[in-house]
C-alpha positions as CSV (number, residue, x, y, z in Angstrom):
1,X,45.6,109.2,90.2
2,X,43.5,107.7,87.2
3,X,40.6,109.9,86.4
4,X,37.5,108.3,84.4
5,X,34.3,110.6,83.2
6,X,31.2,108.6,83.9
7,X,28.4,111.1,83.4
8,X,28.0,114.0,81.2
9,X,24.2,115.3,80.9
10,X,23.0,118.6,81.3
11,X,24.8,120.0,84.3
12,X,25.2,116.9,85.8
13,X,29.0,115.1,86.1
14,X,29.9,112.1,87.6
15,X,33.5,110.5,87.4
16,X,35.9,107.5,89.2
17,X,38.8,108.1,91.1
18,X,41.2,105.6,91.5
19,X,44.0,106.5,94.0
20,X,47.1,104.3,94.0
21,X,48.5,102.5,96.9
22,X,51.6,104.2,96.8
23,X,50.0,108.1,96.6
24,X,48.2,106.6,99.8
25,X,51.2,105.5,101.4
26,X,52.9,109.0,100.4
27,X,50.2,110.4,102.1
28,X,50.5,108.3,105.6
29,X,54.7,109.5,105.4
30,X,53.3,112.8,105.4
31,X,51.2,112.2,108.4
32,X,53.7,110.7,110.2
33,X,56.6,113.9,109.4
34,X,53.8,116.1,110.7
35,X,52.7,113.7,114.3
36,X,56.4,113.0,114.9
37,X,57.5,116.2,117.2
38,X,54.6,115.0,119.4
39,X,54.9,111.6,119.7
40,X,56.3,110.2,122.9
41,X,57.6,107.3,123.6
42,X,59.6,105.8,126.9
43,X,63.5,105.7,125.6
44,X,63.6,108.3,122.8
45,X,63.7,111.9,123.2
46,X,60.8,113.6,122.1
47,X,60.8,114.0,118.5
48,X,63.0,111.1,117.6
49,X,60.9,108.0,117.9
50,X,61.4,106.2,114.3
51,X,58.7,106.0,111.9
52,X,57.8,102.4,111.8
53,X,57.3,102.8,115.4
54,X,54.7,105.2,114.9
55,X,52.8,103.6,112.1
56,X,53.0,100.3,114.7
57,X,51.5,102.4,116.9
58,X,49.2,104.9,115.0
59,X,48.9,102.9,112.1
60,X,44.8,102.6,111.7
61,X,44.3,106.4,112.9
62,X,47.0,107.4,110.2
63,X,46.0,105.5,107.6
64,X,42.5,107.5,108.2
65,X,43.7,110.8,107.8
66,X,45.9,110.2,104.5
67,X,43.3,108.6,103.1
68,X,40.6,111.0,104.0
69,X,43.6,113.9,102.7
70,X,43.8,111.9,99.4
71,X,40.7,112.1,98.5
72,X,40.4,115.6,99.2
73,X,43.3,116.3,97.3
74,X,42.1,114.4,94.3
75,X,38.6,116.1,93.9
76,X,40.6,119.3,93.9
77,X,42.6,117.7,91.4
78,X,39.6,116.4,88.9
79,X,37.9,120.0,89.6
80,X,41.4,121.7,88.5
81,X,42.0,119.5,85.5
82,X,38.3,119.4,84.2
83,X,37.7,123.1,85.0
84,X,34.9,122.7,87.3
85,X,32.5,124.9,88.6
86,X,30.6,122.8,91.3
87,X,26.9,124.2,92.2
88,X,27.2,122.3,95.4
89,X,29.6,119.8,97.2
90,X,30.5,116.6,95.0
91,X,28.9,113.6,96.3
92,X,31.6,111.2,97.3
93,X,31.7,107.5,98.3
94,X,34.0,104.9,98.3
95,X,33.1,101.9,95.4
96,X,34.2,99.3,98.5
97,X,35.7,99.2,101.7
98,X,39.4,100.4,101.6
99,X,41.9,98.1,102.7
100,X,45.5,98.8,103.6
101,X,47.9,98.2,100.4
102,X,45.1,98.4,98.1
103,X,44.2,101.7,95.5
104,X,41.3,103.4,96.6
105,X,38.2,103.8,93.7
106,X,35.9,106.7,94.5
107,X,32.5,107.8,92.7
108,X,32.4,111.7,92.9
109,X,29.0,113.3,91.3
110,X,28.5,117.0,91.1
111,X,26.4,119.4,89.6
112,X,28.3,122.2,87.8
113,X,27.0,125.8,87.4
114,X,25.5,126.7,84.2
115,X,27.0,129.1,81.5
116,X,25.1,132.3,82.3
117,X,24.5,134.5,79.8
118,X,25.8,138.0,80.4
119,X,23.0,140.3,81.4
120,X,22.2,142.9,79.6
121,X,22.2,146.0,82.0
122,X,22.3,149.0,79.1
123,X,18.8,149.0,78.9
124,X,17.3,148.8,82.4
125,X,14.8,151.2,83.4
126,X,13.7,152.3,86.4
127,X,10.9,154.9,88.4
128,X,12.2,155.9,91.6
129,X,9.1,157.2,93.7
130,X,10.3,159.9,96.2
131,X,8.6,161.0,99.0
132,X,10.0,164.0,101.0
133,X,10.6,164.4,104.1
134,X,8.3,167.7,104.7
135,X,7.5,169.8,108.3
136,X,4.1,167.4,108.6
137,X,6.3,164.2,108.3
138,X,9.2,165.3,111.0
139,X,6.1,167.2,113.1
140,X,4.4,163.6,113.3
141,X,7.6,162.0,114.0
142,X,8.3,164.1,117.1
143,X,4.9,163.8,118.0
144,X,4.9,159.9,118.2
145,X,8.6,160.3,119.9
146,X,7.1,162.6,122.7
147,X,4.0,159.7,123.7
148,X,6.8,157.6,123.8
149,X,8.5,159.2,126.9
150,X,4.8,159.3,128.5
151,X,5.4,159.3,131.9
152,X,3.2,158.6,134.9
153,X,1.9,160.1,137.6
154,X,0.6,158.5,141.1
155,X,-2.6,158.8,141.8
156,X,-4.7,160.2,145.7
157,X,-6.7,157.2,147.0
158,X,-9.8,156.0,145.6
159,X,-9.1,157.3,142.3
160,X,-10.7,155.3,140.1
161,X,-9.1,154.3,136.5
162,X,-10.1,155.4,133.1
163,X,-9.3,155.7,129.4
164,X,-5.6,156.5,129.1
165,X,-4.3,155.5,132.5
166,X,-1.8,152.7,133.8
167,X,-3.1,150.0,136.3
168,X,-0.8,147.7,137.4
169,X,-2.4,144.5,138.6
170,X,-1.8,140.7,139.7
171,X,-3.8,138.3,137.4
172,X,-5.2,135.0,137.5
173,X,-6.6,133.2,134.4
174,X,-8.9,129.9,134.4
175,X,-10.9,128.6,131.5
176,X,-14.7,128.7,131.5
177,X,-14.4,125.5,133.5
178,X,-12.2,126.9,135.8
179,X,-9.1,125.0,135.1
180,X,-6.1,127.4,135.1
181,X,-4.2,127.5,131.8
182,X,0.1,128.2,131.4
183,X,0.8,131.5,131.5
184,X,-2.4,132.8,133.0
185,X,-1.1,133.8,135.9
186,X,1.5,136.8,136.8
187,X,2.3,140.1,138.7
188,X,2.6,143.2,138.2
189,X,1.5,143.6,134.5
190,X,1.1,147.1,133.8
191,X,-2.3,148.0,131.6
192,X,-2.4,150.7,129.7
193,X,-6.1,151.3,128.8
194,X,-7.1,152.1,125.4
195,X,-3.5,150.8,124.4
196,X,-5.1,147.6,122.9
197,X,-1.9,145.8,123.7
198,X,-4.2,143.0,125.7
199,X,-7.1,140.3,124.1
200,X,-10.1,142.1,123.3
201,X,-12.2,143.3,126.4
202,X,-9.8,143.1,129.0
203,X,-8.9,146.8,129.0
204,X,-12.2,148.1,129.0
205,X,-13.2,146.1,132.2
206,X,-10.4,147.5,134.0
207,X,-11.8,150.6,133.8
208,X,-13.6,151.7,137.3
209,X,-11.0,150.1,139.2
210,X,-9.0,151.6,142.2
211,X,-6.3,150.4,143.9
212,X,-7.0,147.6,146.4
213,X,-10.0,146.8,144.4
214,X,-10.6,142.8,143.1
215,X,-12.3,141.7,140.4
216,X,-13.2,139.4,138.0
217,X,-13.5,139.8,134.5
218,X,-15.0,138.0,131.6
219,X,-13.0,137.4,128.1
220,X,-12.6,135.3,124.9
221,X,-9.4,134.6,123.3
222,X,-9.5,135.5,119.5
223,X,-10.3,133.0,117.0
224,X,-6.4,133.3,115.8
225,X,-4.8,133.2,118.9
226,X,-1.6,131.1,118.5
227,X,-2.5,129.0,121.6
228,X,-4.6,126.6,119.8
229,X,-5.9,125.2,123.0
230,X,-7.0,128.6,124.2
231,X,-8.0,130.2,120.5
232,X,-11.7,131.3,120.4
233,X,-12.7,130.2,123.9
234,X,-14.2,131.6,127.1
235,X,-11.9,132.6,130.0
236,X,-12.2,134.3,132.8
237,X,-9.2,136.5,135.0
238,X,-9.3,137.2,138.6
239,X,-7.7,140.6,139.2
240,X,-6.1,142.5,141.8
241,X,-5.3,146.3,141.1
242,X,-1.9,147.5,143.1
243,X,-1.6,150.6,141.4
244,X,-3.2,153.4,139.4
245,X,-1.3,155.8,137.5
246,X,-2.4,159.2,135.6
247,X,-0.5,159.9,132.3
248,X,1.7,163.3,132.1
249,X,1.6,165.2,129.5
250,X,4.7,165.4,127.5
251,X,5.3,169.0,126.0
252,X,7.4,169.1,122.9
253,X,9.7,171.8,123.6
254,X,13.5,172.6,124.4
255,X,12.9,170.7,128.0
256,X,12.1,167.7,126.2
257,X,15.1,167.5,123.9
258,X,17.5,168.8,127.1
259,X,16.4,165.7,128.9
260,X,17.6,163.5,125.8
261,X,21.3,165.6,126.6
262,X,20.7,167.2,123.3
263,X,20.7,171.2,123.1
264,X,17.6,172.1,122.5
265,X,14.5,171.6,120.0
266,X,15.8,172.0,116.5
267,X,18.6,169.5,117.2
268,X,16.2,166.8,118.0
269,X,14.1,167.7,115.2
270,X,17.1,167.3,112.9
271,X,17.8,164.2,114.3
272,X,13.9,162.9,113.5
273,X,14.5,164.9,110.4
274,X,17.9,162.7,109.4
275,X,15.3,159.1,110.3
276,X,12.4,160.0,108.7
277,X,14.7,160.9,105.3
278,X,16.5,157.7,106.2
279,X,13.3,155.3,106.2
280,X,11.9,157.1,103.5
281,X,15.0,156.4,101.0
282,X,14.7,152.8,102.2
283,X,11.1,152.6,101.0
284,X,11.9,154.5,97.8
285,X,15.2,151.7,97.2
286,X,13.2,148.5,98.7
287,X,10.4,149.5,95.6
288,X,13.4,150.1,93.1
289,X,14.8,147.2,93.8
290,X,12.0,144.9,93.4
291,X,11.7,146.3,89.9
292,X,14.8,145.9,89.0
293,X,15.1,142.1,90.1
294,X,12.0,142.0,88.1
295,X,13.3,143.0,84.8
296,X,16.6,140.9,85.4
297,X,14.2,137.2,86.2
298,X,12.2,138.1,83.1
299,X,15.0,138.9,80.5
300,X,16.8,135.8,81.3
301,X,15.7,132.0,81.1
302,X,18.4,129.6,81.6
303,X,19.0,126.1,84.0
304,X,20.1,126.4,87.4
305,X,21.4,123.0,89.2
306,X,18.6,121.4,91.1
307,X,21.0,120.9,93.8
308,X,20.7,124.7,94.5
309,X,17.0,125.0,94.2
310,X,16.2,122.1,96.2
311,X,18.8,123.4,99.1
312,X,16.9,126.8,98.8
313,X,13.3,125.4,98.6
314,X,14.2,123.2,101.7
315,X,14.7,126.5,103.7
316,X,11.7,127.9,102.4
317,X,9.8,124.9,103.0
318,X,11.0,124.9,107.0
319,X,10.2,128.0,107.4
320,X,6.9,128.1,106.2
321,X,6.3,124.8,108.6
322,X,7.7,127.0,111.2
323,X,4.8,129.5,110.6
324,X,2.2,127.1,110.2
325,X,2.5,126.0,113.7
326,X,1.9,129.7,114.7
327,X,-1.4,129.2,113.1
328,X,-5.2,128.6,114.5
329,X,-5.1,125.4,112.9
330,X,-1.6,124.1,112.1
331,X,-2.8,121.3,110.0
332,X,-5.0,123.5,107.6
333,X,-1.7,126.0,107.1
334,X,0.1,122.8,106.2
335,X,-2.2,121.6,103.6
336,X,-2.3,124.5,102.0
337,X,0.8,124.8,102.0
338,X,1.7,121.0,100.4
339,X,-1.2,122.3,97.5
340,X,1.1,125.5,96.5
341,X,4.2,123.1,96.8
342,X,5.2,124.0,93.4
343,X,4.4,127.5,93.7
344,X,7.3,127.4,96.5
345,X,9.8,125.7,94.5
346,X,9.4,128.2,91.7
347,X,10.2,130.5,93.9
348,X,13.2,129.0,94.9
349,X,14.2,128.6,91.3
350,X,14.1,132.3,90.8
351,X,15.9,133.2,94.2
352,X,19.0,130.8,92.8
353,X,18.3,132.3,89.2
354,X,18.8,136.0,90.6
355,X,21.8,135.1,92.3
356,X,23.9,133.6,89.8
357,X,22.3,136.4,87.5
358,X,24.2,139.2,90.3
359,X,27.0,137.2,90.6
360,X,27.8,137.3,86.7
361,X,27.3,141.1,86.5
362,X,29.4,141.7,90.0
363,X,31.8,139.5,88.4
364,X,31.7,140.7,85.2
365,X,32.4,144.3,86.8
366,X,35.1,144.0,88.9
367,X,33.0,144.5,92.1
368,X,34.2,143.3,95.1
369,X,34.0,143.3,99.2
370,X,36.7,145.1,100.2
371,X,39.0,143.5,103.2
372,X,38.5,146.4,105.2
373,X,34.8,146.2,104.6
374,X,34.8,142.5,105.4
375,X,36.8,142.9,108.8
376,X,33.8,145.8,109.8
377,X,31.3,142.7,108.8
378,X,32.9,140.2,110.7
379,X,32.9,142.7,113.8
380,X,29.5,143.8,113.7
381,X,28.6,139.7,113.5
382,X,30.6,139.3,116.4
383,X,29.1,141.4,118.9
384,X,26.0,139.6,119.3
385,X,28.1,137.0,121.1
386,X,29.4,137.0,124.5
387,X,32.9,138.5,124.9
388,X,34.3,135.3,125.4
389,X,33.2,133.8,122.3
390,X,33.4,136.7,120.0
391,X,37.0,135.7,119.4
392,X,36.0,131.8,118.5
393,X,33.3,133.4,116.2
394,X,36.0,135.7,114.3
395,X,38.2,132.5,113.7
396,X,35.6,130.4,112.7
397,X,34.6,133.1,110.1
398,X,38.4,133.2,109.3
399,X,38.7,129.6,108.8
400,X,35.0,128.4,107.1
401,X,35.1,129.9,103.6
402,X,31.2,129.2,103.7
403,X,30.5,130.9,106.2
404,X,32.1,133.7,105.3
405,X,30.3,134.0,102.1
406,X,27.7,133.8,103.9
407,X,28.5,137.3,105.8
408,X,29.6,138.5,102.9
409,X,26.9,138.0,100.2
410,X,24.4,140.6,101.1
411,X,27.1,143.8,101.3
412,X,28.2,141.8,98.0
413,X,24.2,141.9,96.4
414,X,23.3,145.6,97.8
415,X,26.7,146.2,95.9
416,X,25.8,144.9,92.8
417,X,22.3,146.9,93.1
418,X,23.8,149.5,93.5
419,X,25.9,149.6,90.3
420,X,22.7,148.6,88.4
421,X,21.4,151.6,89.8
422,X,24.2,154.2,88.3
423,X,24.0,152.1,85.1
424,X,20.2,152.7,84.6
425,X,17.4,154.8,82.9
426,X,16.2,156.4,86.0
427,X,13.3,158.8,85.8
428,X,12.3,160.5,89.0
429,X,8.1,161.0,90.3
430,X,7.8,162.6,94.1
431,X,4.5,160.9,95.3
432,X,3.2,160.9,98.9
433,X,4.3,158.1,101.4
434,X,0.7,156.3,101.3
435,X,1.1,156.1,97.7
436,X,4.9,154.6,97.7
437,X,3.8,152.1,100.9
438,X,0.6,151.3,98.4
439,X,2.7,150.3,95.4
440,X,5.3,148.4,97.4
441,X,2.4,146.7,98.3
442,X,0.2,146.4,95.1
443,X,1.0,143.6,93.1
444,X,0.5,145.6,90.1
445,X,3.3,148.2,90.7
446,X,2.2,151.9,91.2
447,X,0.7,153.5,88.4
448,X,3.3,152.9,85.8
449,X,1.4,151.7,83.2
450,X,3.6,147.6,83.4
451,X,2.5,144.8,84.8
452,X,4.0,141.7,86.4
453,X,6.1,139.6,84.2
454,X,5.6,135.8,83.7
455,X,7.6,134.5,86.5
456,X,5.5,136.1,88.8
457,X,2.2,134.1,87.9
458,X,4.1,131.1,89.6
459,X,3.6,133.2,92.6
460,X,0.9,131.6,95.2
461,X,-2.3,133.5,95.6
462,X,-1.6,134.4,98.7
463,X,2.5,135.9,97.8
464,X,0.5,138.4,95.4
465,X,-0.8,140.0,98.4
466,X,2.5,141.7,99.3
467,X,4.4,140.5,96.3
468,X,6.6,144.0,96.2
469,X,7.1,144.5,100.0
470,X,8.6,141.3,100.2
471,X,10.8,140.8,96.9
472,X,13.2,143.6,98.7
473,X,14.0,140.7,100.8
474,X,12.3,137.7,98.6
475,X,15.8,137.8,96.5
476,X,18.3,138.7,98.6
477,X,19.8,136.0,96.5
478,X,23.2,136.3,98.1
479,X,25.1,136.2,94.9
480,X,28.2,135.1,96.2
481,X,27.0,132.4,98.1
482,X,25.4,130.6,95.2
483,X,28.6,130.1,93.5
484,X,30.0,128.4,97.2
485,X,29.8,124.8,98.5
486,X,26.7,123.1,100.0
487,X,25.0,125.5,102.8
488,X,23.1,123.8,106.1
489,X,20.0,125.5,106.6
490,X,19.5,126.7,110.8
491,X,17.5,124.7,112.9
492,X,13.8,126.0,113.3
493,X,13.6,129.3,115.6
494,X,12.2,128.4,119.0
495,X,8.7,129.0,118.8
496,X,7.1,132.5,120.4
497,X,6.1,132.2,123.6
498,X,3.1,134.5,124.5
499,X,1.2,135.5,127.3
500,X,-2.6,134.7,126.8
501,X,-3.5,137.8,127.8
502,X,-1.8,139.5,125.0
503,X,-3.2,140.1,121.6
504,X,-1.6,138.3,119.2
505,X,-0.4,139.6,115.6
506,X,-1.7,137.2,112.6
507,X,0.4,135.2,111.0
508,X,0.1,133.5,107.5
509,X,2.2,130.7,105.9
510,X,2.5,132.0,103.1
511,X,5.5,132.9,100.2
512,X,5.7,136.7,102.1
513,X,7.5,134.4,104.5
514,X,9.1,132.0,102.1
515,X,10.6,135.1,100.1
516,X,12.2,136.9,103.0
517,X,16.1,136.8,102.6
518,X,17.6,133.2,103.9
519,X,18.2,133.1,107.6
520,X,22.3,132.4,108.5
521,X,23.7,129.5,107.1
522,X,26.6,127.8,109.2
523,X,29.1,125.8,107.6
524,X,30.0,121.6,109.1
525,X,31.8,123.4,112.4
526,X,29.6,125.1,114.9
527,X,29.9,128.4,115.8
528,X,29.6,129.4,119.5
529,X,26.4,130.1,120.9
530,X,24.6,133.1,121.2
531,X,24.8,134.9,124.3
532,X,21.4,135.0,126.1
C-alpha cells in the first residue's frame, strides 16, 4: 500500500491510498478460506468445493467484501503509521470506479484532535454551599409524602362538591363554534378541585356539582397552550358528574408508616431523612460542578475540530427545533432561534472543549471505568428493554465500540469530577436551600464575590436565565466519547400528546434546553426497540 500526504493545515489531514491489485486479490483468497466450509455445491462434499469454483460463482460479492476489508485495513494502517488521532471518522471515497485487476486509489480526509494542553488542576478552588438536612426539612418531607397517600371517601346522595374533593366525570369539549376538537372528549377523568392540574376555570365550575348532575361549562385555553389551534380560544365542555368523593385525612403516625410494611414512624422518617440528605447533596454537587467546569473553559483556549462542534451543535440545534414546535407560535421560536445561531454553536464549542479538557486530566490520571462497573452499566441499560431483547442490546453494546462509549462517558465524566474535587481548594459555607436553589439559578453565582467568565457572554439572553442549573447537565461533555468515532444524533422524540383540558407547563427554546447533556447516541447498527 502506497501512502501519499495531501493535506496538512491546522487539524485537518487528507492523504491517497493506493491499494495494489495483488493486496486485493490476497484479500478475496481470504474471503474465499473463510466462505469455503459453507459453500455447497452438487458433487463435492461440503467443504471441498475448489476455489475457482467459488470465485466463478461468488466472484462479484467476494470481490465486495475484500475490497471493502482492504480499505479498512489500510486506514488503520495510515492511522498506525502517521500516529493519528481522528476527531471523527475519516471521510473516504474511491478516486474512480474499481475494476477487477486494477489498484484501488482512495482519498481519506480526517480531522485529528488537537494537542491539549495539560490542565492545571493545583490551583482550583471551589465553595461548596451546604444545606442541612434539619427536623423542618424531613417534617415537610413527610408532610408532602402523607397528601400523597390521600385517600377518598364516598359520598351520601346529593352531596354536593367543593374545594378539596374528587369528581369524576365524562366530558365533552367543542369550540365556541361548536365544532368538537381531538382529545376533547373522554371518561372518567377524575378532578381534584383546587389541584390546578386542569386549564384555568374548569375546576372552580365543578364546584356545586352532585352526582348525576350535567352541566356545561365555559373556558379558554391559555395563550401558551401547545395546541396551537386551540391556544387562547373559547371552548366550552359538556359535563356529566358520576362520582363525588370526600378526601380522608391522612394522620402521620406509626399506622401510616405500618401500611408502607415499615415498622413504625422513625423508620419512615429516616428513610425521608436518607432523600432529603440525598437531593440536597445533589444540589450542593450540581452548583460545584458548574463552577468548576467554569474555571476549567476559562483557563484554557485552544482549537477543537469543527467536525466535533458541528456534530454537537447539530444535536443542539434538533433539539431546540424539537421545542419550538411545543411553542404558541412555532415559527417565532424558530426565528429566534436562527438569530442566536451563533450563540448555539459557541455553546457547542465549549461542550467539545470540556470534554477533551476531562478526557486529558482522566487520562493524564490513570482513571478509568472499571469492567465490573461497566457490566453494572450495561445491565441497568438493558432493563428498559423487553426480556427478549435485553440480550440483543448487551451484544450490540459488546460489539459497537461507540456505543459503548457512549454508556460509558458519563460514569467516566462524574469520575473525573470527582477527582477534581479531592484535588481542590474547597472551603465550606452552610446556607439555606432557597439560597443554594437561588444561586444555582443566578447567573451571577451566589454571593461569592466572582463573576461569569468570558465564555459565558456567548451565552443567549435567554441561557442566562438558568445558566447554573443547567451547566450540571449543559457539559456533561462525555469525555470519552469525544475522543471516539463519528456519533448519529436520535431521531426527534415523538412530540407530547396532551389532553386540552390539562394545563400545560411552558416551554422555551432556548440554550437551558440546548445545554442539557446529549440524548443517547447509537452507533451504524440499530439497537432493538424499546419496549412499550
Amino acid at each position: 500500500m502506497q501512502t501519499v500526504e495531501t493535506l496538512n493545515e491546522g487539524l485537518k489531514r487528507a492523504y491517497t491510498l493506493k491499494i495494489t491489485a495483488k493486496e486485493i486479490d490476497a484479500k478475496v483468497d481470504a474471503e474465499v478460506k473463510k466462505v469455503a466450509p459453507q459453500i455447497r455445491m452438487p458433487g463435492f462434499r461440503p467443504g471441498k468445493v475448489p476455489a475457482n469454483l467459488i470465485r466463478k460463482m461468488h466472484g462479484p460479492a467476494l470481490m465486495q467484501d475484500a475490497l471493502n476489508t482492504a480499505i479498512q485495513d489500510g486506514i488503520q494502517n495510515l492511522i498506525s503509521k502517521e500516529k493519528l488521532r481522528p476527531a471523527m471518522s475519516p471521510s473516504v471515497s474511491l478516486e474512480n470506479e474499481y475494476e477487477e485487476g486494477k489498484d484501488a486509489e482512495l482519498k481519506v480526509e480526517l480531522e485529528v484532535l488537537p494537542d491539549v494542553p495539560t490542565p492545571a488542576i493545583d490551583k482550583i478552588k471551589l465553595e461548596r454551599l451546604t444545606v442541612p438536612a434539619n427536623d423542618d426539612a424531613v417534617q415537610a418531607q413527610l408532610q408532602k409524602f402523607a397528601d400523597q397517600q390521600k385517600s377518598w371517601n364516598d359520598t351520601k346522595d346529593g352531596y354536593k362538591a367543593k374545594q378539596g374533593d374528587l369528581v369524576t366525570v365524562d366530558f365533552a369539549g367543542k369550540t365556541a363554534d361548536g365544532v368538537a376538537f381531538d382529545g376533547g372528549t373522554g371518561t372518567d377523568m377524575a378532578v381534584e378541585i383546587g389541584a390546578g392540574r386542569l386549564i384555568p376555570g374548569f375546576e372552580d365550575q365543578v364546584v356545586g356539582m352532585k352526582a348525576g348532575d350535567e352541566k356545561q361549562i365555559k373556558v379558554t385555553f391559555p395563550e401558551d397552550y401547545p395546541a396551537k389551534e386551540l391556544a387562547g380560544r373559547p371552548a366550552t365542555f359538556d359535563l356529566v358528574a358520576k362520582s363525588v368523593k370526600t378526601a380522608g385525612e391522612t394522620k402521620i403516625n406509626d399506622a401510616l408508616a405500618t401500611s408502607l410494611g415499615l415498622k413504625d414512624l422513625d423508620q419512615l422518617k429516616g428513610l425521608l431523612k436518607g432523600q432529603v440528605e440525598q437531593e440536597l447533596n445533589g444540589l450542593t454537587r450540581t452548583h460545584m460542578k458548574r463552577k468548576l467546569l467554569d474555571q476549567l473553559a476559562a483557563g484554557h483556549d485552544f482549537p477543537v475540530p469543527p467536525s466535533m462542534v458541528e456534530a454537537e451543535f447539530a444535536q443542539i440545534w434538533e433539539q431546540l427545533k424539537h421545542e419550538a414546535t411545543h411553542e404558541p407560535d412555532p415559527e417565532a421560536a424558530l426565528a429566534e432561534m436562527e438569530s442566536e445561531k451563533d450563540d448555539y454553536r459557541a455553546i457547542a464549542e465549549r461542550r467539545v472543549r470540556l470534554g477533551l479538557l476531562l478526557s486529558e486530566i482522566g487520562q493524564a490520571n490513570g482513571i478509568e471505568v472499571s469492567s465490573q462497573e461497566m457490566n453494572r452499566l450495561i445491565a441497568q441499560a438493558a432493563q428498559q428493554y423487553g426480556p427478549e431483547d435485553q440480550q440483543r442490546f448487551i451484544q450490540y453494546i459488546q460489539q459497537e465500540p461507540m456505543a459503548a462509549a457512549q454508556l460509558r462517558a458519563p460514569l467516566y465524566e462524574d469520575k473525573v469530577v470527582d477527582f477534581l474535587f479531592e484535588k481542590a481548594e474547597i472551603k465550606d459555607r452552610e446556607v439555606t436551600r432557597e439560597q443554594l436553589e437561588e444561586a444555582i439559578e443566578s447567573e451571577d453565582g451566589f454571593a461569592t464575590g466572582t463573576h461569569h467568565h468570558d465564555h459565558d457572554n456567548h451565552k443567549p439572553k435567554a441561557a442566562k436565565k438558568t445558566a447554573a442549573k443547567k451547566d450540571a447537565k449543559a457539559d456533561d461533555a462525555k469525555p470519552e466519547a469525544a475522543k471516539s468515532k463519528a456519533k448519529k444524533v436520535d431521531a426527534e422524540p415523538a412530540a407530547e400528546k396532551a389532553e386540552p383540558v390539562k394545563k400545560a407547563a411552558t416551554k422555551k427554546a432556548s440554550a437551558e434546553k440546548a445545554e442539557e447533556a446529549p440524548a443517547k447516541k447509537p452507533a451504524a447498527k440499530k439497537a432493538p426497540a424499546k419496549k412499550a
